[in-house]
C-alpha positions in Angstrom: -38.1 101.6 126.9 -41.7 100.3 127.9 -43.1 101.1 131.1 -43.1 97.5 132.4 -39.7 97.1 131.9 -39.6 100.2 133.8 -41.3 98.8 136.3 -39.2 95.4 136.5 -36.0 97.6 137.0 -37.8 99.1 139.8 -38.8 95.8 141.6 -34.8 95.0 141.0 -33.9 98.1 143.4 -36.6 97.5 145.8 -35.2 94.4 146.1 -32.6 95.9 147.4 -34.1 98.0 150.2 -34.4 96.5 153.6 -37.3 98.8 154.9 -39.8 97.2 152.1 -41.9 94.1 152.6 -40.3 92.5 150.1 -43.0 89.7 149.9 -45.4 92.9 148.4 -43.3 93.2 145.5 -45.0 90.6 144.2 -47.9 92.4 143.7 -46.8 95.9 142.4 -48.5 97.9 140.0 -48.2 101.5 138.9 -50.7 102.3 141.2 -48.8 101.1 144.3 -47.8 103.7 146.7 -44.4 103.6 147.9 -45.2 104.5 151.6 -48.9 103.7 152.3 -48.4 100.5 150.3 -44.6 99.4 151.0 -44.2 100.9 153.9 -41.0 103.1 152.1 -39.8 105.6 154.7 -40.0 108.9 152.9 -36.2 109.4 153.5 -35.7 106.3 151.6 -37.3 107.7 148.2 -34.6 109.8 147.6 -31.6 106.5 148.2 -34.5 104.7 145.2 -34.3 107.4 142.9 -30.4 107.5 143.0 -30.7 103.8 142.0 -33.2 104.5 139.5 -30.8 106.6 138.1 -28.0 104.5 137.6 -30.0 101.5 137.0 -31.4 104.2 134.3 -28.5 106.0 133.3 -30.3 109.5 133.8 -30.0 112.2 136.0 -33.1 113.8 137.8 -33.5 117.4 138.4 -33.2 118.6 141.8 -37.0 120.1 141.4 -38.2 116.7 139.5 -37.5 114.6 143.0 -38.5 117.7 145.0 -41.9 117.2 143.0 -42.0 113.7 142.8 -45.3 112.1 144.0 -45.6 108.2 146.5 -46.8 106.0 143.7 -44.9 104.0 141.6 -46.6 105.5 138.7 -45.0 108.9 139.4 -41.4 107.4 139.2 -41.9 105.6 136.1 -43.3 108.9 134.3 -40.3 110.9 136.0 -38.4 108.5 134.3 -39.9 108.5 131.1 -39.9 112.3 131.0 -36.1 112.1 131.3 -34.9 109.8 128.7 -37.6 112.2 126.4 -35.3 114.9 127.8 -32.3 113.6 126.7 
């Protein structure tokens, strides 16, 4: 799976998130940061990378989202990393 279809999938779910500024989607890169940039409440990172998982089908570990940096960037390689892994 390439890393812009990554990141399309990911525009899908924050689609779905109220808190974002949905008209910033838009303009998303890797190097967007999910709460400087979108305004993403930290709490909801962890409800996006449940999504990301199912939208995925892969299961973070606990210590992966525990580690898991604000940019976009940092989701797509968690993701990456994970399909590697399995």
């Amino acid at each position: 799976m390439e890393r812009t279809e990554i990141l399309a999938g990911l525009v899908e779910i924050l689609k779905t998130v109220r808190m974002i500024d949905q008209d910033k989607l838009a303009f998303i890169t890797e190097d967007t940061d999910f709460i400087a940039d979108l305004k993403t409440p930290s709490t909801e990172m962890i409800n996006i990378a449940a999504k990301a998982e199912q939208k995925f089908d892969i299961e973070f570990d606990d210590d992966d989202i525990d580690d898991l940096g604000s940019k976009v960037k940092d989701i797509i390689d968690l993701i990456v990393a994970t399909k590697e892994r399995d």
